[in-house]
Structure formats: structure tokens, C-alpha cells
N, C-alpha and C positions, 0 to 999 in steps of 0.2 A: 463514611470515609472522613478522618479528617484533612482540615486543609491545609496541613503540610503536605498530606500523602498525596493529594489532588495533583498541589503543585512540582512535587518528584516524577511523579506519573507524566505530569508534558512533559519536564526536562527531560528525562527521560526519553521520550516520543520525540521531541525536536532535535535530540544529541542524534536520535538516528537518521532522522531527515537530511543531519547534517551529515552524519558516513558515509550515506547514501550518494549524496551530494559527489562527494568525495570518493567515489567507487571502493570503500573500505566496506568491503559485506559483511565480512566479520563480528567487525564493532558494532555495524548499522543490525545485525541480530541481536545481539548481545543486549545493547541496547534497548531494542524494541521489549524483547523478552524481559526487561528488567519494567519498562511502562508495563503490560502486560500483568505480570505478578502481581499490582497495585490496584490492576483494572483489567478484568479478563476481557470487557465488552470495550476496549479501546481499540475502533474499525482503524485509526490510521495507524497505530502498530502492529494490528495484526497485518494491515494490508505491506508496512516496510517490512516484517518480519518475509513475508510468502516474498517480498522485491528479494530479499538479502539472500536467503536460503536458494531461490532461483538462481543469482549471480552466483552461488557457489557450485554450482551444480548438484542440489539436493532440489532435484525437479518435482520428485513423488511429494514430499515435504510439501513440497512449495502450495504442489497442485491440492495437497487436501487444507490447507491455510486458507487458500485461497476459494474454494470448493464452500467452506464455512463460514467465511465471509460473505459470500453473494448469497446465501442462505438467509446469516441472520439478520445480516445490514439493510434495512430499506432502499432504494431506489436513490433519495435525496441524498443521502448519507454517500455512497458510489458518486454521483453525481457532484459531492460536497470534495471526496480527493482528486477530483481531476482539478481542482483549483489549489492544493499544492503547489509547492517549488518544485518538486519532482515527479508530481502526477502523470504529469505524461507520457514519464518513462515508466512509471507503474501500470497507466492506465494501456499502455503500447504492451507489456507483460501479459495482461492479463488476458486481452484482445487478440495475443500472438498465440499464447497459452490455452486457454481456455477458451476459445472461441463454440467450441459445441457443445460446453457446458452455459455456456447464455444461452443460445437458442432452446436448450431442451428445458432452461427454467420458464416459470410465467415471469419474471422479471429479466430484461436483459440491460446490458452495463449501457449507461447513458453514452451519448454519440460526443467525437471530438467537439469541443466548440472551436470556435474561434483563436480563442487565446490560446489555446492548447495548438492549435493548428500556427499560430505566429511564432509560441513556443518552439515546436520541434522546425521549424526553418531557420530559424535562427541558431540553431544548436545542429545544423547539417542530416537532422536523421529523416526528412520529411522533403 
């Protein structure tokens, strides 16, 4: 890869953190999927892509994004988007979502911390 494409690839990935941000699902796919094309094994766009498609009501979508994800992402890597700007509300997605697809893996999604937990009080959802 060169390192233009490297560096299009986060714009890319942070433009949809930012959508996200900004409850634009649309864009925040759009986006991700445009990271994505540059970098098929990019876990934070895949995981905005499974956020955006979710907020759209494309649940099935969502659920197999998200299905291939906890598959092929290690443990740290999961554990690395809860520290996101928006992790929480992904990591609450996925948790709300997919809840007995973690238990039936041998890996399951790492537990809120802290900050994640200061996070969602401060933002009313916790």
C-alpha cells in the first residue's frame, strides 16, 4: 500500500467517526465503505460501517458486518474501539445486538471500562 492510500484510508475512517458523531448514517457508510475499499481488514470501519447500516435500519447487514468482525478481529483490537469517540455507542450496538453471538464465540467483546462508563453518563444514555 502506498502512503497516500494508507493516509485516504483514516480520512476516510475518521470522516465517518465523524458522521457518526453527527447521527448522519448515511455518510458515516458511505464513508467507512470508501476506508474499507483501500483496506478490507480496517476493524474500525468495518465496525462504523455495521454502527451506520444498524442506524439505518439494515439490521441483517449490520448483523453479518458485525458477525465478521468478532471473527476476524482479536480480542485487543475490540477492546482497542471501545476507546473511540464513539465506542460506546458502538460498543452498546453491539452488546444490544449481538449479545449471543459473544457468548457462543470462544472470544467475547471486552467489558465496559471506566471511561466508557463516564462516557455514556455524561451523554444521558447510562
Amino acid at each position: 500500500m502506498l502512503q497516500a492510500d494508507g493516509l485516504i484510508e483514516k480520512a476516510y475512517a475518521n470522516m465517518s467517526a465523524c458522521h457518526i458523531k453527527r447521527e448522519n448514517w448515511k455518510r458515516a457508510q458511505e464513508t467507512a465503505e470508501k476506508a474499507l475499499a483501500k483496506n478490507p481488514k480496517n476493524y474500525k470501519a468495518m465496525f462504523r460501517r455495521g454502527k451506520a447500516l444498524g442506524e439505518q435500519g439494515y439490521f441483517e447487514r449490520a448483523e453479518t458486518i458485525l458477525e465478521e468482525l468478532i471473527k476476524e478481529s482479536s480480542a485487543g483490537e475490540l477492546a482497542l474501539m471501545s476507546l473511540l469517540p464513539v465506542g460506546s455507542d458502538m460498543l452498546l450496538f453491539v452488546e444490544s445486538n449481538l449479545s449471543s453471538l459473544a457468548t457462543s464465540q470462544t472470544r467475547q467483546l471486552p467489558p465496559l471500562n471506566s471511561r466508557d462508563s463516564m462516557r455514556l453518563t455524561r451523554s444521558g444514555k447510562g
